[in-house]
C-alpha positions, 0 to 999 in steps of 0.5 A: 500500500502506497504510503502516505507520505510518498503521495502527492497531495490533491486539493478535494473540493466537496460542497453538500446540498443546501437545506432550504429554511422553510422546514426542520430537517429529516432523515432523508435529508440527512441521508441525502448529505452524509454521503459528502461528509464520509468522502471528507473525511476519508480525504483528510485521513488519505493526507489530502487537502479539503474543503467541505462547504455548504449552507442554509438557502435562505431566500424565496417564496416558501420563506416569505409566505411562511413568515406572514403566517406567523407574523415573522420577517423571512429573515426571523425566519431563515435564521431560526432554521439556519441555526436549528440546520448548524446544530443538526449538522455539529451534533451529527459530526459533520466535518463541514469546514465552513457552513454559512447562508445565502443570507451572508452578507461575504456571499450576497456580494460575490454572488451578484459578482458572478451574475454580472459577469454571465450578463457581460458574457451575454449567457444572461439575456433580457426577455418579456413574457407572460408570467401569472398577475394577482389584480386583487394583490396588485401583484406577479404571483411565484409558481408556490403562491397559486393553486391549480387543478393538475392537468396530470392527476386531477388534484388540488396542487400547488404551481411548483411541484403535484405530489404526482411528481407532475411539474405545471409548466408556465401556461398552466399557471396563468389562470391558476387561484392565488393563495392569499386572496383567492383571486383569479390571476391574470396573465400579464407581461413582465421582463426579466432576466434568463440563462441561455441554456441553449447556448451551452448544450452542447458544451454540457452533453460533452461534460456530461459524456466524460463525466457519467462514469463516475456517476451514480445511474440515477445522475446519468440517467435524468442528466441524459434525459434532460438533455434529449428533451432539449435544454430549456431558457431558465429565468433567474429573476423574479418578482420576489420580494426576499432574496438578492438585488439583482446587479443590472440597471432596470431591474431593481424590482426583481431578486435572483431567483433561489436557484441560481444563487444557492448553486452559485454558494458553492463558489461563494462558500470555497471563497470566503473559507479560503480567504479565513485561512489565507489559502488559493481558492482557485487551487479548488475550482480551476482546472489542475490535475490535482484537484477534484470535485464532488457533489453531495445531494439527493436525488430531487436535486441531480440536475441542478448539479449535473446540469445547471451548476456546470452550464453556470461555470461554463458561462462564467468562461473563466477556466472553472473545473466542472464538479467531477463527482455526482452522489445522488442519494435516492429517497429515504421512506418512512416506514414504506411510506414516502416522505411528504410535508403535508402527510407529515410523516417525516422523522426529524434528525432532532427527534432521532438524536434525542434518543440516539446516538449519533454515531447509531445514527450515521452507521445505519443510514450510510449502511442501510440507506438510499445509495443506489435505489429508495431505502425503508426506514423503521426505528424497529430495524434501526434498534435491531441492526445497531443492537446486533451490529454496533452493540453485540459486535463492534462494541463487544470486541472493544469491551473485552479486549480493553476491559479483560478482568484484571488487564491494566495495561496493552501486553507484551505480545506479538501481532497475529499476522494472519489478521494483520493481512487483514487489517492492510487489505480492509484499508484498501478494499474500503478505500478503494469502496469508498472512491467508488462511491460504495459506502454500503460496501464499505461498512460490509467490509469493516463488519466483516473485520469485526466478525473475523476479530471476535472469532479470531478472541473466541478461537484463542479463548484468552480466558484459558490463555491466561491459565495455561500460557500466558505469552499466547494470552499476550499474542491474543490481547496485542492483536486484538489491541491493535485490531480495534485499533485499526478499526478506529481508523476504518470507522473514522469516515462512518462513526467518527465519534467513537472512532475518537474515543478509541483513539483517545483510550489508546494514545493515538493521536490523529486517524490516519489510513494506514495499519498501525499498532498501539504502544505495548505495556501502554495503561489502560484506564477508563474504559466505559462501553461505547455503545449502550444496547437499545431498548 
């Protein structure tokens, strides 16, 4: 295995999708973002460069509609969410190197930077069309501020999205009800700004071709569909009244629209976190050969990434690396059900963390969750796969190892070679799982380390050992040391905050990705049981 010191160091650039202010954060999303907080961390321990950023999106509709029902600002209301979105994220160990908002001030004026510059590349064009008027409100009305019958299902739905999954598209708006006033709207001319997607199609299906392979299937194949249909012009302003001012003379009554500057927050954050710490922030985002991209989000959000966030950089025309990796995460479902706002079904991450930990948490929804097609939550499996595969075997192995009766400190022994083969070929497998974006498989082969341990203990029965020969009880005690050791450092991207307190136990400074052994004759004290079973 290469070493770490002989490699040549990248700058890894991962940004997660940006939970929007208008709600409290479920598992599904949780699920949807953990994938990039796995990938930063095996990056650091590999000896690599890294920057982890994302944020809270603070702006739009939802937010403003939401604070006149409860009588707030949209900023009352966006800051609420942003700072209950922070300590989600801090108590589920995400390893994010800067969190921020769309509502920050560092980047409010660095986006308005980069939409001036698509305007002058002429990517960003001026167009009049018919948009939805309220003559009672005296107001253009947003896609999430009318009702309509859907042209697909037949049911009462919101303009932005039916729960059949059908999208009304602009025509079906324009005789649409507006929700404050139940007025009739009305369709009226309006000019605003769009991106010229048509102009970057070809560019993109050349991206999208060289890049696919690194992808999940569900990125290549919505990203290619997209694509067939013919990349439509997308407006990024709109009559809002909550959001960023847009930087072009005679447009002063528009706000970007949420999309493009939330996407946009991935520059933005890389910048202001670069500038904190007195680092390049084009060693992350300009073409190199020692740098890479990945995109952390859920499935609902794959063309943004794979469509829209490249087709933005290409309009920038200033040299920008298209993200390199797509992780999609598919649906989490609650109990077969899927997750849905209005039949409120969705468990939150607070509720979760208040009655388990996190760690539990972590190690369920990357081994168990949506990786590559939907996954079912219950917390009836949660409780039995963490009780039988943390509890009854990871935790075992550590409790009997470091608390055998009488043990005060790592023997004198020497190491099982058969396991340490074992140890250096997990740290490739799982490497190498990782890359792949395999996490599922990952986890499959620690707990297969886990299990080769525990026989191996049972195998050697240390309790006769000690009677009979106690050099062969030194050998078992040692190996196993070092194997949970080692574990610590296997575990590091999926349960960190275990993995740190075996490190702790075992004077080990920092997790790294290569096989070590723990200092014979070391004091052992204060070994308390990592994990408590479930009930």
């Amino acid at each position: 295995m290469e070493s770490i010191n002989e490699k040549r160091k990248k700058n890894i650039l991962i940004g997660g999708a940006w939970p929007y202010a208008n709600n409290s954060l479920h598992l599904g999303h949780i699920a949807g973002l953990i994938s990039g907080d796995v990938i930063a961390r095996y990056y650091r321990q590999i000896g690599d460069n890294v920057l982890y950023v994302s944020g809270t999106d603070c702006h739009g509709t939802p937010i403003t509609i939401r604070a006149k029902k409860e009588n707030k600002t949209p900023k009352q209301i966006a800051e609420t969410y942003h700072e209950e979105f922070k300590k989600c994220f801090e108590d589920m160990q995400f390893s994010y190197d800067l969190y921020t908002k769309t509502e920050d001030e560092y980047h409010i004026e660095k986006v308005k930077e980069l939409f001036k510059k698509m305007y002058d590349n002429g990517y960003i064009y001026e167009k009049k069309d018919l948009q939805p008027y309220c003559e009672k409100c005296s107001k253009f009305v947003a896609d999430r501020e009318v009702v309509l019958q859907c042209p697909s299902c037949g049911n009462e739905t919101k303009g932005d999205m039916c729960d059949c999954g059908y999208e009304p598209k602009e025509e079906d708006l324009l005789h649409a009800k507006c929700i404050e006033c139940g007025n009739i709207v009305t369709p009226r001319e309006n000019m605003n700004l769009y991106l010229s997607l048509g102009k970057l199609q070809e560019n993109i299906e050349k991206y999208v071709n060289s890049k696919k392979e690194n992808w999940r299937i569900s990125s290549k194949n919505e990203s290619e569909k997209y694509l067939r249909e013919g990349l439509p012009e997308k407006a990024v302003t709109r009559n809002l009244e909550w959001g960023v001012d847009i930087p072009i003379d005679g447009f002063s009554d528009k706000k970007m629209y949420v999309w493009i500057e939330a996407v946009l927050g991935y520059i933005t954050a890389c910048q202001k976190i670069c500038m904190e710490r007195n680092l390049n922030w084009e060693n992350y985002w300009k073409n190199s050969e020692d740098n890479l991209i990945y995109m952390a989000h859920g499935k609902d959000n794959i063309t943004f990434h794979t469509i829209i966030l490249p087709a933005l950089l290409l309009a920038l025309n200033d040299n920008y690396r298209l993200p390199d990796y797509m992780i999609a995460t598919q649906y989490l479902n609650i109990n077969s059900e899927k997750i849905s706002k209005s039949k409120g079904n969705g468990i939150t991450i607070r509720e979760m963390l208040n009655q388990y930990n996190s760690d539990m948490i972590r190690y369920y929804l990357i081994g168990n969750g949506p990786e590559r097609k939907d996954s079912n939550f219950s917390i009836d499996e949660f409780i039995a796969t963490c009780n039988a595969e943390i509890v009854n075997k990871y935790g075992n192995l550590i409790n009997r190892t470091l608390k055998y009766k009488g043990l005060e400190e790592i023997p004198n022994g020497n190491m099982n070679e058969e396991i340490k083969t074992k140890i250096e070929n997990a740290y490739i497998e799982v490497g190498q799982a990782i890359k792949n974006l395999e996490f599922r498989k990952a986890i499959a082969i620690i707990r297969n380390l886990v299990e080769d341990g525990n026989k191996f203990y049972e195998d050697q029965q240390p309790w006769k050992q000690q009677k009979e020969n106690i050099q062969e009880f030194n050998n078992t005690i040692y190996t196993c040391s070092n194997l949970v050791a080692n574990l610590s450092n296997l575990y590091e991207p999926f349960m960190p905050m275990s993995s740190s307190k075996v490190r702790k136990l075992l004077n080990i400074p920092n997790a790294s990705w290569e096989y070590i052994e723990v200092q014979k004759n070391k004091k052992i004290a204060g070994v308390e049981p990592l994990f408590e079973r479930i009930k």
